[in-house]
C-alpha positions as CSV (number, residue, x, y, z in Angstrom):
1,X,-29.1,-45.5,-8.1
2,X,-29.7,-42.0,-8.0
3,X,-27.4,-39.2,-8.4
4,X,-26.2,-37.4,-5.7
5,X,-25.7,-33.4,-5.7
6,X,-24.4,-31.5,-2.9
7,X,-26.6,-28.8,-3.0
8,X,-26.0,-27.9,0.8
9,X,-22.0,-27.1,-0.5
10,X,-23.3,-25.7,-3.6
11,X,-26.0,-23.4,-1.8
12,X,-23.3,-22.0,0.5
13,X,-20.5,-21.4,-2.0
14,X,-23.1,-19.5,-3.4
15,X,-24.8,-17.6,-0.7
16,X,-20.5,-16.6,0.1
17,X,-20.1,-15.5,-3.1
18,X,-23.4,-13.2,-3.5
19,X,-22.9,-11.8,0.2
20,X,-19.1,-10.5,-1.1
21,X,-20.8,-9.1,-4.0
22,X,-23.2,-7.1,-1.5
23,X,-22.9,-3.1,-2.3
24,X,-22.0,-4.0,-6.3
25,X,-24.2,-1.9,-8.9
26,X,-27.0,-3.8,-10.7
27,X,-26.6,-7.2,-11.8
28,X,-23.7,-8.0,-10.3
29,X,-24.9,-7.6,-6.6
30,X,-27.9,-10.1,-7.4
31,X,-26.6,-13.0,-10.4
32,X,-24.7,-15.8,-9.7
33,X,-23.3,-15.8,-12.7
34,X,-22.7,-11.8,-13.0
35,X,-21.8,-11.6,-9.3
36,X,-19.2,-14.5,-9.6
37,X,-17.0,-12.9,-12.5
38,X,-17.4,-9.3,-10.9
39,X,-16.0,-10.8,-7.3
40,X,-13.3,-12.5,-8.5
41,X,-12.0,-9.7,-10.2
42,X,-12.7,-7.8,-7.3
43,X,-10.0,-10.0,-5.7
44,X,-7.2,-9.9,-8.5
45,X,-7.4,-6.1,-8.1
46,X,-6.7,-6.5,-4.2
47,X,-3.9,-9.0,-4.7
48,X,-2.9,-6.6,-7.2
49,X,-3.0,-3.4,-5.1
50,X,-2.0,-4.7,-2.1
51,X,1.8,-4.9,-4.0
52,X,1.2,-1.2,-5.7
53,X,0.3,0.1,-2.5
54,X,3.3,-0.4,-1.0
55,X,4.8,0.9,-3.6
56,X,2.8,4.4,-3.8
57,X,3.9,4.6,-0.5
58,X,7.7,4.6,-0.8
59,X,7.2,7.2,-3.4
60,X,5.1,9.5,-1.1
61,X,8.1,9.3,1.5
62,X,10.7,9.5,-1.1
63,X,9.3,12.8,-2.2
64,X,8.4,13.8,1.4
65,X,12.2,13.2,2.1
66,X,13.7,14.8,-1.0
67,X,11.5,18.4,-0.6
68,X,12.7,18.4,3.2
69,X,16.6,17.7,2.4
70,X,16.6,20.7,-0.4
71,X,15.1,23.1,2.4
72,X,18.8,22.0,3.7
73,X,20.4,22.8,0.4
74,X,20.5,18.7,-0.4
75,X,19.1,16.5,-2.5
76,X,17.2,13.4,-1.6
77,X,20.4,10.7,-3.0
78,X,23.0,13.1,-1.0
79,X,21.1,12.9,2.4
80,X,20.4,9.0,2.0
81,X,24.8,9.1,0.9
82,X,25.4,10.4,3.6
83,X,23.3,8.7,6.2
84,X,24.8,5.5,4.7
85,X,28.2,7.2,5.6
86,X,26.8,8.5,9.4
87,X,25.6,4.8,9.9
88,X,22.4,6.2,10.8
89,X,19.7,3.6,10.4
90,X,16.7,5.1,9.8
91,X,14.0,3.6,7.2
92,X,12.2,6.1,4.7
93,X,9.2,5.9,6.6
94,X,10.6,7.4,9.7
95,X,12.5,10.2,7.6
96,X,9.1,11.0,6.0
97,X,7.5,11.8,9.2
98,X,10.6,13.4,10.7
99,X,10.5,15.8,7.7
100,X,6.5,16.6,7.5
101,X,6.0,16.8,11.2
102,X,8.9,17.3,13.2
103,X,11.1,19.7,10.7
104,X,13.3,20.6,13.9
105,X,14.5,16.7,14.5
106,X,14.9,16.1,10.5
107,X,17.4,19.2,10.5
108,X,19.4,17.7,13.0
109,X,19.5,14.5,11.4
110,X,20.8,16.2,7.8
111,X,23.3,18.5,9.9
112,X,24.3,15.0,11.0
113,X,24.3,13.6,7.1
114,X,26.0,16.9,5.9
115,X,29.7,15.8,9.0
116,X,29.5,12.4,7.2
Protein backbone atom coordinates (compact mmCIF):
# COMPACT_ATOMS: atom_id res chain seq x y z
CA UNK A 1 0.00 0.00 0.00
CA UNK A 2 1.24 3.30 -0.62
CA UNK A 3 2.00 6.05 1.76
CA UNK A 4 -0.21 8.72 2.27
CA UNK A 5 1.04 12.50 2.79
CA UNK A 6 -1.16 15.22 3.37
CA UNK A 7 0.32 17.63 1.28
CA UNK A 8 -2.95 19.73 0.96
CA UNK A 9 -2.50 20.41 5.17
CA UNK A 10 1.14 20.57 4.77
CA UNK A 11 0.91 23.17 1.73
CA UNK A 12 -1.36 25.37 3.78
CA UNK A 13 0.44 25.37 7.12
CA UNK A 14 3.02 26.55 4.96
CA UNK A 15 1.51 29.08 2.62
CA UNK A 16 0.08 30.55 6.61
CA UNK A 17 3.31 30.55 7.88
CA UNK A 18 5.23 32.38 4.77
CA UNK A 19 2.17 34.94 4.35
CA UNK A 20 2.92 36.02 8.41
CA UNK A 21 6.43 36.31 7.48
CA UNK A 22 5.39 38.87 4.53
CA UNK A 23 7.41 42.34 5.08
CA UNK A 24 10.52 40.27 6.91
CA UNK A 25 14.12 41.24 5.52
CA UNK A 26 15.85 38.67 3.25
CA UNK A 27 15.61 35.14 3.80
CA UNK A 28 13.22 35.09 6.22
CA UNK A 29 10.30 36.52 4.12
CA UNK A 30 10.94 33.71 1.43
CA UNK A 31 12.36 30.14 3.36
CA UNK A 32 10.36 27.82 5.04
CA UNK A 33 12.76 26.99 7.10
CA UNK A 34 14.19 30.62 7.83
CA UNK A 35 10.65 32.16 7.81
CA UNK A 36 9.35 29.47 10.29
CA UNK A 37 12.02 30.20 13.16
CA UNK A 38 11.85 34.11 12.45
CA UNK A 39 7.80 33.96 12.87
CA UNK A 40 7.62 32.19 15.75
CA UNK A 41 9.78 34.37 17.50
CA UNK A 42 7.95 37.01 16.18
CA UNK A 43 5.15 35.63 18.37
CA UNK A 44 7.05 35.06 21.74
CA UNK A 45 8.01 38.68 21.50
CA UNK A 46 4.14 39.68 21.20
CA UNK A 47 3.08 37.37 23.97
CA UNK A 48 5.98 38.82 25.62
CA UNK A 49 5.11 42.58 25.08
CA UNK A 50 1.74 42.40 25.22
CA UNK A 51 2.47 41.83 29.36
CA UNK A 52 5.39 44.77 29.29
CA UNK A 53 3.13 46.96 27.67
CA UNK A 54 0.89 47.13 30.21
CA UNK A 55 3.33 47.62 32.31
CA UNK A 56 5.18 50.69 30.47
CA UNK A 57 1.98 52.12 30.66
CA UNK A 58 1.35 52.29 34.51
CA UNK A 59 4.70 53.77 34.62
CA UNK A 60 3.82 56.62 32.08
CA UNK A 61 0.71 57.44 34.36
CA UNK A 62 2.56 56.96 37.52
CA UNK A 63 4.92 59.65 36.43
CA UNK A 64 2.25 61.65 34.75
CA UNK A 65 0.46 61.65 38.22
CA UNK A 66 3.48 62.22 40.41
CA UNK A 67 4.83 65.59 38.28
CA UNK A 68 1.07 66.92 38.50
CA UNK A 69 0.63 66.28 42.47
CA UNK A 70 4.19 68.24 43.18
CA UNK A 71 2.82 71.25 41.04
CA UNK A 72 0.39 70.92 44.29
CA UNK A 73 3.31 70.71 46.68
CA UNK A 74 2.65 66.60 46.96
CA UNK A 75 4.10 63.78 46.10
CA UNK A 76 2.73 60.94 44.00
CA UNK A 77 2.36 58.13 47.41
CA UNK A 78 0.67 61.32 49.45
CA UNK A 79 -2.00 62.12 46.72
CA UNK A 80 -2.80 58.22 46.16
CA UNK A 81 -2.74 58.23 50.63
CA UNK A 82 -4.93 60.45 50.61
CA UNK A 83 -7.39 59.52 47.86
CA UNK A 84 -7.48 56.10 49.63
CA UNK A 85 -8.55 58.23 52.77
CA UNK A 86 -11.22 60.58 50.52
CA UNK A 87 -12.58 57.18 49.13
CA UNK A 88 -12.25 58.58 45.82
CA UNK A 89 -12.10 55.80 43.25
CA UNK A 90 -10.35 56.87 40.57
CA UNK A 91 -7.76 54.39 38.58
CA UNK A 92 -4.30 55.79 37.46
CA UNK A 93 -5.35 56.03 34.07
CA UNK A 94 -7.97 58.48 34.67
CA UNK A 95 -5.63 60.58 37.09
CA UNK A 96 -3.07 60.64 34.17
CA UNK A 97 -5.31 62.31 31.85
CA UNK A 98 -6.87 64.54 34.51
CA UNK A 99 -3.34 65.78 35.20
CA UNK A 100 -1.99 66.17 31.40
CA UNK A 101 -5.16 67.55 30.00
CA UNK A 102 -7.48 68.84 32.36
CA UNK A 103 -4.94 70.48 35.05
CA UNK A 104 -8.06 72.56 36.41
CA UNK A 105 -10.22 69.14 37.43
CA UNK A 106 -6.88 67.33 38.82
CA UNK A 107 -6.43 70.42 41.26
CA UNK A 108 -9.64 69.89 42.55
CA UNK A 109 -9.33 66.44 42.98
CA UNK A 110 -5.73 66.89 45.21
CA UNK A 111 -7.52 69.99 47.10
CA UNK A 112 -9.96 67.11 47.76
CA UNK A 113 -6.81 64.46 48.73
CA UNK A 114 -5.09 67.33 50.72
CA UNK A 115 -9.10 67.60 53.54
CA UNK A 116 -8.53 63.78 53.73
Amino acid sequence: MPRSVNAVASRAKRKKVLKSAKGYWGRRSNVWTVAKNAVEKGLTYAYRDRRAKKREFRKLWIQRINAGAREHGLSYSQLIGGLKAASIDLDRKVLADLAMNHPDAFAEVVKKAKKA
